[in-house]
Structure formats: structure tokens, C-alpha cells
N, C-alpha and C positions, 0 to 999 in steps of 0.2 A: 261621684264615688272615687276615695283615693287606697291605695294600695300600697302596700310595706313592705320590706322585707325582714325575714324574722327570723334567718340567719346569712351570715354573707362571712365567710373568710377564704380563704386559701391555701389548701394544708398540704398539696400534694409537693415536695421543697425536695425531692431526692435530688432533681437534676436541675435546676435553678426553676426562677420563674417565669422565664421565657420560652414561646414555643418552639422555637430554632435548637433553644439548649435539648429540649426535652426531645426533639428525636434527634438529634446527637448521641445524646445519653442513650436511648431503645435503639439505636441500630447500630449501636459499637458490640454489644453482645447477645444474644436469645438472655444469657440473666439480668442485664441491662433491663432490655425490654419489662422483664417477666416483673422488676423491681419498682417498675416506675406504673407499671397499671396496676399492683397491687396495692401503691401506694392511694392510686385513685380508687380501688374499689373500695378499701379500708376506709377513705376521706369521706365517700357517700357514703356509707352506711351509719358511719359515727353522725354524722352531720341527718341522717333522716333520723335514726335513734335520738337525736337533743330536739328535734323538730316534732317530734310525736309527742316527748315527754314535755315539752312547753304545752301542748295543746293536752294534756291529759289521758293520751293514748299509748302504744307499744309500736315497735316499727311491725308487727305483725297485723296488723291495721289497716297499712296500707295497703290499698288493693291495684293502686294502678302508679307511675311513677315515669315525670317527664324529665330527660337527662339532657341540655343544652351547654355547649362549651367550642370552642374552637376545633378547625379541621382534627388538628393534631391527637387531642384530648378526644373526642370521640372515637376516632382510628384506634388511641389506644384503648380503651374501653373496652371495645368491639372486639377487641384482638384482631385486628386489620394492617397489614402492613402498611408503614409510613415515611418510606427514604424519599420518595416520590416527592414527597409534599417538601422537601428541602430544595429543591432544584426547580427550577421553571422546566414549566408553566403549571406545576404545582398541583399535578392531577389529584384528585381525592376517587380512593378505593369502589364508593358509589357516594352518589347523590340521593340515594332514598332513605326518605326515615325508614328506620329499623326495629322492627317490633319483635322483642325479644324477652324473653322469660329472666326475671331479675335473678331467680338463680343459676342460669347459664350465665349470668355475668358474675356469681361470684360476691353478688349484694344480698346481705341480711336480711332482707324484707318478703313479706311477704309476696308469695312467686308469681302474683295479675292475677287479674281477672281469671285470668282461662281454668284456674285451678278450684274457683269457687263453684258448688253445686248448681248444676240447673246451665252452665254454662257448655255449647255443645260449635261442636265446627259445621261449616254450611258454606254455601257457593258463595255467601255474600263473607266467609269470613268467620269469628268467633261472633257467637249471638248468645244474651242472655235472656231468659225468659221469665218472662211477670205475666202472672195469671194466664200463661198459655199465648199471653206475643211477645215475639222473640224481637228484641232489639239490637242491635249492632253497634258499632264507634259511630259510623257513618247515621245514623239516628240519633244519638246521642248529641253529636254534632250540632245536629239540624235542629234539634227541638233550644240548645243555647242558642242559636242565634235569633231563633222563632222568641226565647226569654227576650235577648237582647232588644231586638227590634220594637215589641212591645213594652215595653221599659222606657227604650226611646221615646216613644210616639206619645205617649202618656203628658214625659217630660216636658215636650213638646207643646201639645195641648194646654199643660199647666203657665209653660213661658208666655206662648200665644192669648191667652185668654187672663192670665193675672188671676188665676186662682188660684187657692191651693188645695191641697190634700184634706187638711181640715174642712173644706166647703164643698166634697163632696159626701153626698148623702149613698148610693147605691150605685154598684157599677154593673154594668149589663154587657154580656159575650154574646155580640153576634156571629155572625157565618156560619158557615161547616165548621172550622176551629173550636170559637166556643161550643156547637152544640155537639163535637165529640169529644171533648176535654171535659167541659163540665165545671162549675165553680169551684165543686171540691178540691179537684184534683188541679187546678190551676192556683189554688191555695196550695195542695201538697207537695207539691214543684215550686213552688215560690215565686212564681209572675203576678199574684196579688198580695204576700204576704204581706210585704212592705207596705201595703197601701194600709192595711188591716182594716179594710172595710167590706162588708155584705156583699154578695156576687150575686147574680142572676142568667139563667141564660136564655137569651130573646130569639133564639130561632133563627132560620136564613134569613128574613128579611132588613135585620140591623133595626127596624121600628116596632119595640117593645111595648106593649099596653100597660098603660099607664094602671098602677096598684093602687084599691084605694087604702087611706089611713084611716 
């Protein structure tokens, strides 16, 4: 599986395009500052509005939204002070991701998760709920790499054994896993989709009784 990218530029050009220029530029003035994260919140949100409407959507669509760039650029973002980060040893304001409502930043988009129905705060955190269980980031997490894994192992299987996808007839969920997922919904989560073949689920033991034709 390969991946694209489906926009890529660099628009934010108030104070050049290097990081050293660009807190130069934010700490000669509070307007300095104010002119060069405007210029970035302005950049993302033009740039998720062209990325929605290639895909057919509105940037109100978006319900979640990951923002990756250098010390400096995120500082400014954040509204985080950044003279620090010109001088060694170059401390940065914190080292944690920062989970923050896109209109406290000032982006177009719509305002996360936390704003949509059904979603509520809890010891573990924001959790949204489907049919009465509540799910979290941290579950959410877990269950892609639970995808991934079995995605792997599949692959795996197919390399190891010289078959393919075409030469399987039925695929069978064992453990606890399959028998509380379920075929369907291992389809509706898309860990079999790609195979687009018939599911079954075999129960704890991993050895399925054989169906007759």
C-alpha cells in the first residue's frame, strides 16, 4: 500500500522561509508575532478548504484534524512563546501533543469531535458513544492497529504459502476477537473488506466445522 500526498505547498512567506527568520520576525513585535500565525492559521485553513473540495466535501466535514510542522511553527500556532527556541539549547514551551479545539486556533474547520452529539467528557477523557459504548482516541487507536496487524499477518500468510486472495474460498474469525466483532462488523470497519470475501465466525477454539456444500 502506497500513499500521496494531495496537497503540499508553503504559503506562510511574511517572514521568509526559514525558521530562525520566522521567530526573528514574532519576537521583534506582539504585531510581528500576531502577523505571522495569522498568516499560518489563514495557510491551513485555505489548504483544508482545497483538500475537502478535491475529495467532494466542505471543510465543515472535518471532524478531527492533525497539524505537524517544526518547533517554531507549532509554538506559533499555539500561541506559545518562542525567543527560547532561537538560542541554545533551544527549549520548546512543552513537549506534549496538544489537543485543542480548531476554533481556539482560529481554523475554519469544523471545531472536533468534542462538538459533535452523543460526545461527553470522562475520567478516560472525551468518549463518543455507538449504541451505548463509549469509545475514546485511545480505543480508537487500538482497534487501527488491531486493523493493521491483521492486515499484516494475512499478507503474510499469502507471501508464506504462494497464494492469493483469488484462492481463498471463506475466511473464519477465531478467538474472543472474531467472536465479539463478528463478520459483519469486521466488514464494516474494513479488516475484510479488501479481501471481499464471505466471513464466518469459528468460536474460541480457532477449529471451525467444516460446512457441507
Amino acid at each position: 500500500m502506497t500513499s500521496r500526498p494531495l496537497l503540499e505547498v508553503d504559503t506562510v512567506d511574511v517572514s521568509g522561509p526559514r525558521a530562525i527568520s520566522r521567530i526573528g520576525y514574532a519576537t521583534s513585535s506582539p504585531e510581528h508575532y500576531r502577523q505571522i500565525r495569522e498568516a499560518a492559521v489563514a495557510a491551513i485553513s485555505r489548504l483544508a478548504a482545497e483538500l475537502a473540495a478535491a475529495e467532494g466535501l466542505v471543510p465543515g466535514d472535518i471532524a478531527d484534524m492533525a497539524v505537524a510542522g517544526n518547533t517554531a511553527m507549532r509554538h506559533l500556532l499555539a500561541g506559545l512563546g518562542v525567543a527560547q527556541l532561537a538560542t541554545a539549547p533551544h527549549v520548546a514551551a512543552t513537549r506534549r501533543l496538544l489537543d485543542v479545539k480548531a476554533r481556539d486556533l482560529g481554523l475554519t474547520v469544523a471545531a472536533g469531535l468534542d462538538d459533535y452529539p452523543g460526545v461527553t467528557e470522562s475520567d478516560n477523557g472525551r468518549e463518543f458513544r455507538v449504541g451505548g459504548v463509549p469509545f475514546n482516541r485511545g480505543d480508537i487507536r487500538q482497534l487501527q492497529l488491531a486493523k493493521a496487524a491483521i492486515r499484516s499477518g494475512v499478507q503474510a500468510l499469502f507471501e508464506a504459502t504462494g497464494v492469493s486472495p483469488t484462492e481463498i474460498e471463506r475466511i473464519y474469525l477465531a478467538g474472543a476477537f472474531g467472536m465479539a466483532l463478528g463478520p459483519a462488523s469486521a466488514m464494516d470497519i474494513g479488516i475484510l473488506r479488501s479481501l471481499g470475501l464471505p466471513a464466518k465466525a469459528a468460536g474460541s477454539s480457532g477449529r471451525p466445522t467444516p460446512e457441507p456444500y
